[in-house]
C-alpha positions in Angstrom: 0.0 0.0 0.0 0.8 3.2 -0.8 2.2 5.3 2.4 0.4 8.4 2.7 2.2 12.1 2.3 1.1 15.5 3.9 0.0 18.0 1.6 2.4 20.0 0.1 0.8 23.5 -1.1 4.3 23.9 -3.6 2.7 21.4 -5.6 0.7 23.3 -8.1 -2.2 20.9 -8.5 -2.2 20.3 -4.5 -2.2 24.0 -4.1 -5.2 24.4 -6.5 -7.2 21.0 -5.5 -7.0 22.3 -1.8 -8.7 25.7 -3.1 -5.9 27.7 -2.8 -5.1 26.6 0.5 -8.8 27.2 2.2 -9.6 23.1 2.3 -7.1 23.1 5.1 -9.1 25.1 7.2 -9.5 23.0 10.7 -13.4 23.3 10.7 -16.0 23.1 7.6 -13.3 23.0 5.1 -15.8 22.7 2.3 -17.7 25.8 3.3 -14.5 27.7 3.3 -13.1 25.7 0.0 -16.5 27.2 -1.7 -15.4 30.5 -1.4 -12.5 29.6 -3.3 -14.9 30.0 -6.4 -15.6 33.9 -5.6 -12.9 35.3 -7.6 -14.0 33.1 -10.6 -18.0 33.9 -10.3 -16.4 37.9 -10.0 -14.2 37.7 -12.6 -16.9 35.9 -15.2 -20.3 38.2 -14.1 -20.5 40.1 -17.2 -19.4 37.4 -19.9 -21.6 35.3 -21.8 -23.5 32.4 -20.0 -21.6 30.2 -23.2 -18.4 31.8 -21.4 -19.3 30.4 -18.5 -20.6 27.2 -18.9 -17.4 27.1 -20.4 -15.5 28.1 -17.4 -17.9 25.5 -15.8 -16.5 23.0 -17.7 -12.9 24.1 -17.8 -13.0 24.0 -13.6 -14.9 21.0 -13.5 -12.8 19.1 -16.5 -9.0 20.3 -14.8 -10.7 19.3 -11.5 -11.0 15.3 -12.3 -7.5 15.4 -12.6 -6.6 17.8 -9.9 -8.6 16.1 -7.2 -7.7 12.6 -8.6 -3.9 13.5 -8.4 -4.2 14.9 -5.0 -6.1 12.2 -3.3 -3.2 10.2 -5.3 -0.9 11.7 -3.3 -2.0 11.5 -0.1 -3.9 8.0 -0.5 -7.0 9.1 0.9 -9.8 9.6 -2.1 -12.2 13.1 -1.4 -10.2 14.1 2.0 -11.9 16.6 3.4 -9.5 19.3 2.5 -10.1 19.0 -1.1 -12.2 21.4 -2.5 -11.6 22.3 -5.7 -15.1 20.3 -6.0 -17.0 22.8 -4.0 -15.2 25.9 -6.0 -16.6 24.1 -9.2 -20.2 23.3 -7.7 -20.9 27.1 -6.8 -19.4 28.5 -9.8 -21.7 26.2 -11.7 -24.3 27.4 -9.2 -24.1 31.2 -10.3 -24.0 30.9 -13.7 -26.3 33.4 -14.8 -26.8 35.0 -12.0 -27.5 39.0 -11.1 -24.9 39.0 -8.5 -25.8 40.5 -5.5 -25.1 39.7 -1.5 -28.5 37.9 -1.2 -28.1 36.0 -4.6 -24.7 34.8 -3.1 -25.7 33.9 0.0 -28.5 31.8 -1.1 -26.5 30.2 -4.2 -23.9 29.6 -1.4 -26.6 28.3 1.2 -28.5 25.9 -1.6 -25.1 24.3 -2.5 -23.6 23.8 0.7 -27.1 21.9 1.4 -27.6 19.9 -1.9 -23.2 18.9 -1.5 -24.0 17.7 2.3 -27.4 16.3 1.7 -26.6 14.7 -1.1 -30.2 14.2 -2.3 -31.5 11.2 -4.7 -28.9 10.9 -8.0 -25.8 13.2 -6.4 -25.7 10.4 -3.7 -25.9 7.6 -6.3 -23.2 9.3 -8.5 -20.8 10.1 -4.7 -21.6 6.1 -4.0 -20.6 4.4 -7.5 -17.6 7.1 -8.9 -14.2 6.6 -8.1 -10.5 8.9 -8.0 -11.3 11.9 -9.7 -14.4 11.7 -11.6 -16.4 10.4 -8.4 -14.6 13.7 -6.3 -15.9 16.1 -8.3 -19.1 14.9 -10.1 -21.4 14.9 -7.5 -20.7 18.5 -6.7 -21.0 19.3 -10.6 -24.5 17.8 -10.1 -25.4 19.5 -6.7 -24.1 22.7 -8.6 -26.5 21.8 -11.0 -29.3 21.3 -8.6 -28.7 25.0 -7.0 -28.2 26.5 -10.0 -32.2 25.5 -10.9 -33.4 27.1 -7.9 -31.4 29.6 -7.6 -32.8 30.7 -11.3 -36.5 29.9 -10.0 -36.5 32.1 -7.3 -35.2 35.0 -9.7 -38.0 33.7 -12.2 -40.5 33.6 -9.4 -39.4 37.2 -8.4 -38.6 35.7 -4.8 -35.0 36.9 -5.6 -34.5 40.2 -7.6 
């Protein structure tokens, strides 16, 4: 077996799967790992929603292998402190999205809930997927999941 190594934030895609170092917070690493995606959603508000379902996928597709590589490393598939996951999941959450404190807080509070709930298929897809694929799809799909009500409650008029 493969001994286990501590993570090392001069490795680029250690530094990056760790969400810029915020996974290794002591408490709730994936809530803090999340906000690793602010500068992202910030820096993509006025593009396209092509450019940023392209972004989407660019996180999400770099992330298979950045996760995968990391839990690699320290033989421990989805440790806690990995989050570029969650940075992916709320991007993909805000797509779209009139930013504003309240839209935020509620894209951030729906995918927190649909990543640690793991309703229906996103706990199917955590169960069965393995290395990096199985780290960062179910967070794609709770993404996905917050993203739908996130743009109902601006359709509804519940969020402005």
């Amino acid at each position: 077996m493969k001994k286990s190594l501590a993570f090392n934030l001069k490795r680029p895609h250690q530094f990056l799967a760790l969400g810029f170092g915020l996974g290794l917070a002591k408490k709730a690493p994936g809530t803090f790992g999340t906000l690793g995606a602010l500068p992202f959603i910030f820096l993509t508000e006025t593009t396209p929603i092509w450019a940023q379902c392209l972004v989407a996928l660019l996180l999400s597709l770099a992330g298979i292998w950045l996760c995968g590589k990391t839990a690699e490393d320290v033989n421990v598939h989805d440790h806690p402190a990995i989050v570029w996951d969650e940075i992916a999941g709320f991007y993909i959450t805000m797509i779209g999205t009139a930013l504003s404190w309240q839209s935020l807080l509620i894209g951030f509070i729906l995918f927190r809930f649909f990543d640690i709930v793991k309703p229906g298929p996103i706990r199917l897809l955590d169960k069965k997927l393995h290395g990096g694929s199985g780290i960062m799809l179910d967070d794609v799909l709770a993404g996905i999941f917050s993203l739908i009500c996130v743009q109902a409650l601006f359709k509804t008029g519940i969020l402005v």
